[in-house]
VEXNU-531583 format. One record per residue (C-alpha): residue number from 0; x, y, z; residue in one letter. Coordinates in steps of 0.001 Angstrom, whole numbers. Each point is the difference from the previous one (the first is absolute). Layout:
n; u; v; w; res
NUM; X; Y; Z; A;
...
// end
This chain:
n; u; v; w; res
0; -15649; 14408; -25846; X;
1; -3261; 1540; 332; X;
2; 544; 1884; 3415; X;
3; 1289; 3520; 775; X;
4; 2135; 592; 3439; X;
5; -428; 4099; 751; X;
6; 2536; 680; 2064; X;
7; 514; 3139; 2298; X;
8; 1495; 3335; -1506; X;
9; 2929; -340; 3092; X;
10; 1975; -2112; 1811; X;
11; -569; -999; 3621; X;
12; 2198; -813; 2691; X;
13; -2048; -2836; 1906; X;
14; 860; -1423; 3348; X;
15; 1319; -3592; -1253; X;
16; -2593; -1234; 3619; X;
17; -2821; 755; -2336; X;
18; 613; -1881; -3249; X;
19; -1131; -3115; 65; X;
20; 1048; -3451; -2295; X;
21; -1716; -565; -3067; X;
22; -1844; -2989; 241; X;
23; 926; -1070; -4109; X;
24; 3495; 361; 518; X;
25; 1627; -2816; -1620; X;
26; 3451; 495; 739; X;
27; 344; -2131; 3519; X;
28; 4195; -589; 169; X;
29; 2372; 3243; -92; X;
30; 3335; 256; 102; X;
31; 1654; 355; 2864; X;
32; 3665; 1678; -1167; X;
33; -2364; 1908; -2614; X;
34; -2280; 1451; 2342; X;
35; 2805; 1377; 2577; X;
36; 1932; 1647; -2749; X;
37; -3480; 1528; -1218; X;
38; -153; 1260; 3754; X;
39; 3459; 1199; 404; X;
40; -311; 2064; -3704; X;
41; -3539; 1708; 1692; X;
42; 2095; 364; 3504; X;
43; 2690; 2355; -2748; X;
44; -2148; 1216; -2597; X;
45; -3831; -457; 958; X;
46; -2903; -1735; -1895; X;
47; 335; 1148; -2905; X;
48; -3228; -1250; -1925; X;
49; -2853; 307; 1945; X;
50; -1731; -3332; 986; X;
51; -4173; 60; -1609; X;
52; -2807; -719; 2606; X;
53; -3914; 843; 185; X;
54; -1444; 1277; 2718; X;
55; -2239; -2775; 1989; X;
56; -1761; 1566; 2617; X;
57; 399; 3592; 1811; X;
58; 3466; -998; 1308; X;
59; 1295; -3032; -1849; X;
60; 1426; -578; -3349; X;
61; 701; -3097; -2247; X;
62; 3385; -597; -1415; X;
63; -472; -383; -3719; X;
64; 3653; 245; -1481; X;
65; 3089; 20; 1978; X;
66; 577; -2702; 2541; X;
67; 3504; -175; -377; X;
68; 265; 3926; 358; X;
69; -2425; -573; 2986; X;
70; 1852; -2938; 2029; X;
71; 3165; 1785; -1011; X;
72; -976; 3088; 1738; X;
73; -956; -1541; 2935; X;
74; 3372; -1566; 362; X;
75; 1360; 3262; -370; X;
76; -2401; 1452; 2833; X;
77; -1854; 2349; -1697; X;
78; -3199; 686; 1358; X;
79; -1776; 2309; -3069; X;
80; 762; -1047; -3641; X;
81; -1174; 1695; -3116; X;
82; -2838; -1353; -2044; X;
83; -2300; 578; -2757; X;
84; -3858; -314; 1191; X;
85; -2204; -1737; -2616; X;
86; -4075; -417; -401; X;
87; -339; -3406; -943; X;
88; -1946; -3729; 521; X;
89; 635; -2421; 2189; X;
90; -40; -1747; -3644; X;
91; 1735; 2190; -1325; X;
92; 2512; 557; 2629; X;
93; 880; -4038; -170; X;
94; 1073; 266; -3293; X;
95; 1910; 2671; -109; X;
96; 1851; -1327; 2982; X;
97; 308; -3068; -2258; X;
98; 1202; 1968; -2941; X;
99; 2884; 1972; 1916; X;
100; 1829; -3448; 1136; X;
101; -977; -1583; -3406; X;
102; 2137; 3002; -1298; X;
103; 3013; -1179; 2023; X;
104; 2227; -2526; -1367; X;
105; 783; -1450; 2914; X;
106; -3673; -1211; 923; X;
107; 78; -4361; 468; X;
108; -1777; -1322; -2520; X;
109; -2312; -1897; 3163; X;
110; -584; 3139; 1076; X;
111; -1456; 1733; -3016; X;
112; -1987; -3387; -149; X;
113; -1333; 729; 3467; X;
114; -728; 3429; -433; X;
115; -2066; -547; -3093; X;
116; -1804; -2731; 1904; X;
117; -952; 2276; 2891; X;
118; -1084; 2613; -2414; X;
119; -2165; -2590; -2224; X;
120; -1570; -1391; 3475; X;
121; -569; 3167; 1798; X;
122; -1848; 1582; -2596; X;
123; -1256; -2744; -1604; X;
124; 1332; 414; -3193; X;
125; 363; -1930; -3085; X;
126; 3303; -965; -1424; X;
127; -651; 2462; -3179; X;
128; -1078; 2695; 1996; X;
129; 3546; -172; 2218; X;
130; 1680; -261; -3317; X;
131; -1289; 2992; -1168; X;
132; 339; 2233; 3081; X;
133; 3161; -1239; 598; X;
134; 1506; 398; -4195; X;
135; 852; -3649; -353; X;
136; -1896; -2755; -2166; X;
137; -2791; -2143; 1226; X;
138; 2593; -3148; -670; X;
139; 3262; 1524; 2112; X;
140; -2763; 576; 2865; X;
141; -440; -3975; -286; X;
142; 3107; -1194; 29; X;
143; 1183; 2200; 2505; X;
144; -3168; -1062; 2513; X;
145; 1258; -3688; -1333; X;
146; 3330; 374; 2264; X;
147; -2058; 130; 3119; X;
148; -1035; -4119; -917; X;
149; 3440; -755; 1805; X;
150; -472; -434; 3817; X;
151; 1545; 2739; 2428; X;
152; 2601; -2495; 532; X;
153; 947; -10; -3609; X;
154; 288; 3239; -413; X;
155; 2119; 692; 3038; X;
156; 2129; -2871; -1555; X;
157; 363; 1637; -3165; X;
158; 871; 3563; 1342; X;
159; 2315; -1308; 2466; X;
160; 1662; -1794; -2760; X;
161; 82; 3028; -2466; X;
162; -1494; -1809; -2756; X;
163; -2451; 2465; -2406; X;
164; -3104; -104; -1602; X;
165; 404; -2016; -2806; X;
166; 936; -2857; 2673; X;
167; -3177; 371; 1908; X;
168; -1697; -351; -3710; X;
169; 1944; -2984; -868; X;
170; -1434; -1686; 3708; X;
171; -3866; 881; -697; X;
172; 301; -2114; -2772; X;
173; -98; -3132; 2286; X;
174; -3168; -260; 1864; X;
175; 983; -2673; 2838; X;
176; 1351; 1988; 3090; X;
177; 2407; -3322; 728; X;
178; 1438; 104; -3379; X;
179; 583; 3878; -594; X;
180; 1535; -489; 3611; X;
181; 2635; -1998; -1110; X;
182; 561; 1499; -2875; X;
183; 168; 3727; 1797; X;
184; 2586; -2632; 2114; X;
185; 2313; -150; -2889; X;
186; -194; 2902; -1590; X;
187; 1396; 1752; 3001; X;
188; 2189; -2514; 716; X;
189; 1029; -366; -3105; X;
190; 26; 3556; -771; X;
191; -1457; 4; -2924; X;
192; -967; 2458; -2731; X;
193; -2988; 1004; -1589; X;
194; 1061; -2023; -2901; X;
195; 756; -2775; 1830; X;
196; -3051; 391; 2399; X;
197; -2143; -281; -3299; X;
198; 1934; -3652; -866; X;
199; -532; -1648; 3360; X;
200; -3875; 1131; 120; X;
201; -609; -1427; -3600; X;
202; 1950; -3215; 1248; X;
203; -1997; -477; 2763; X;
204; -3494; 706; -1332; X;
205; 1094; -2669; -2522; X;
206; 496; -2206; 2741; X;
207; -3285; 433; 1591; X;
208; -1865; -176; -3319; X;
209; 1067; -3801; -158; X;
210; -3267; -2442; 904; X;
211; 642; -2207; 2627; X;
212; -1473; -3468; 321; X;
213; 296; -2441; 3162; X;
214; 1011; -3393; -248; X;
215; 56; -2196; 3186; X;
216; 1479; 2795; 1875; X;
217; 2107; 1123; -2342; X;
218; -310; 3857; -1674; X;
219; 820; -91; -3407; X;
220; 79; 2848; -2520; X;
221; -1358; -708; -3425; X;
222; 1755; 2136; -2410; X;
223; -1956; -339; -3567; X;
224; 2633; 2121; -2211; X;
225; 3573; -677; 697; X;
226; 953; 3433; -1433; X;
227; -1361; 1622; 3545; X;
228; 2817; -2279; 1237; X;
229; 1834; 1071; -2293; X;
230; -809; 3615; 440; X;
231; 800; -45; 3826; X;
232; 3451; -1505; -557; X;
233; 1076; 2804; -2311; X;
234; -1663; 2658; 2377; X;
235; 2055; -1195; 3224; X;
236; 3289; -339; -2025; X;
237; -1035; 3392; -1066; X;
238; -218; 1164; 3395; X;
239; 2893; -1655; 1313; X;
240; 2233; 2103; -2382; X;
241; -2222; 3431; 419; X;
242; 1371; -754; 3928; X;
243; 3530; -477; -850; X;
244; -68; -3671; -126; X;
245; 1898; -1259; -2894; X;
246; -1931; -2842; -573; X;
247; 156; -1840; -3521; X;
248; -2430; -2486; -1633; X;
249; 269; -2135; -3137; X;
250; -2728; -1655; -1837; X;
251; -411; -2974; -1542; X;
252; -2926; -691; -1953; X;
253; -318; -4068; -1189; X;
254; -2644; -2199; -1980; X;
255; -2251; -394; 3406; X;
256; 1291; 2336; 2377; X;
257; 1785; 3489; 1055; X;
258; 3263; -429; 2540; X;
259; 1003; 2744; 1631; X;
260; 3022; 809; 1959; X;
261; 676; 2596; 2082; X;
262; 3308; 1141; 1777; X;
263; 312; 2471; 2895; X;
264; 3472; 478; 1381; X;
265; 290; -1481; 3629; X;
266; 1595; 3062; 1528; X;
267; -3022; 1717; -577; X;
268; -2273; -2625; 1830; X;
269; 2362; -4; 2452; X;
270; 384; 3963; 561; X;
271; -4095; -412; -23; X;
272; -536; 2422; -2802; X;
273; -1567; -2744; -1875; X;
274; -3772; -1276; 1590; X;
275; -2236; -2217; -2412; X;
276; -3480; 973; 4; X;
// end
């Protein structure tokens, strides 16, 4: 980091009517139930670390760290709250509103991607130089912008559905919006793990690497190596049983070609837990 905040020698009670949002706040989704037992412990006990602003303009200030103290407060009616004044950017000031929430575990992994988005457009900054002011390596800057590839809609789906990270990964590794659709489909219908997230992508991409060739209206797809076949059997079997599926498969391998047969208990069709790709 190649900045220095100086902050104020005291602290300041400010009227809370004369702090103003931070326009690089990433964090956009709070916790209800957190946020009113944050207010009713500053109703008891007070704020008890001061929130950080900069002074703006003769009157106004800038929240830079403390929205949850801030809202909080509010809720509890306060009307002056203690902060610490700093001298800083309006560069400098976005990331260090960045930092703070970066800082908190509970940050969504869209929303750091957001936030380091904003900061790279507002400033116009390259992905190195928001690696370095923000401590993390030019390639976790990447893959974390990567996320944002997935439409809003995605993401809302993956949120709502608690899935992580490493799911949203798995997904930008298919490029057609239908396909990682339906496979976003499954996986949260499916419920499936990271593990098994990783199976069903690699099954699928397999599937759409096949050539196709069209013969009097008729799509055929022209598999050159029957091990890819092969391949894709012993992945979906794979992810049957990584689902709880118990299905078994037994192969026979003769002078001109490979049977296989595969068994998956009816109850489980039936009960719907099993659904072939």
């Amino acid at each position: 980091m190649n900045f220095v905040l100086k902050k104020d020698n005291k602290i300041s009670e400010i009227p809370i009517i004369k702090i103003r949002p931070n326009k690089s706040q990433p964090r956009h989704v709070f916790n209800e139930d957190e946020l009113a037992a944050l207010s009713r412990s500053i109703s008891e006990n007070g704020v008890l670390q001061p929130i950080t602003v900069r002074r703006i303009s003769a009157t106004e200030y800038e929240l830079i760290a403390g929205e949850r103290r801030l809202r909080a407060s509010v809720l509890a009616g306060l009307k002056k709250i203690p902060c610490i004044v700093i001298k800083c950017s309006d560069k400098e000031s976005a990331v260090f509103a960045l930092l703070e929430n970066l800082q908190r575990s509970d940050l969504g992994f869209f929303e750091e991607a957001r936030g380091i988005s904003k900061l790279i457009r507002r400033f116009g900054l390259t992905q190195e130089e928001a690696a370095r002011k923000l401590g993390k390596s030019q390639s976790t800057i990447a893959n974390k912008l990567r996320l944002l590839k997935l439409t809003y809609e995605e993401q809302e789906w993956i949120l709502n559905a608690g899935l992580t990270e490493r799911h949203a990964r798995a997904l930008l590794r298919i490029d057609d919006k239908d396909v990682r659709r339906e496979a976003l489909s499954k996986i949260i219908s499916d419920k499936l793990n990271t593990q098994q997230t990783d199976s069903l992508v690699s099954i699928m991409l397999k599937t759409l690497e096949q050539p196709v060739i069209r013969q009097k209206g008729i799509s055929k797809v022209v598999i050159k190596d029957v091990r890819i076949f092969v391949n894709t059997i012993n992945k979906a079997i794979d992810t049957m049983r990584l689902a709880g599926i118990d299905a078994q498969s037994n192969k026979t391998d003769n002078e001109s070609f490979i049977e296989y047969t595969i068994r998956i208990p009816k109850t489980q069709i039936s009960s719907g837990t099993d659904k072939t790709a």
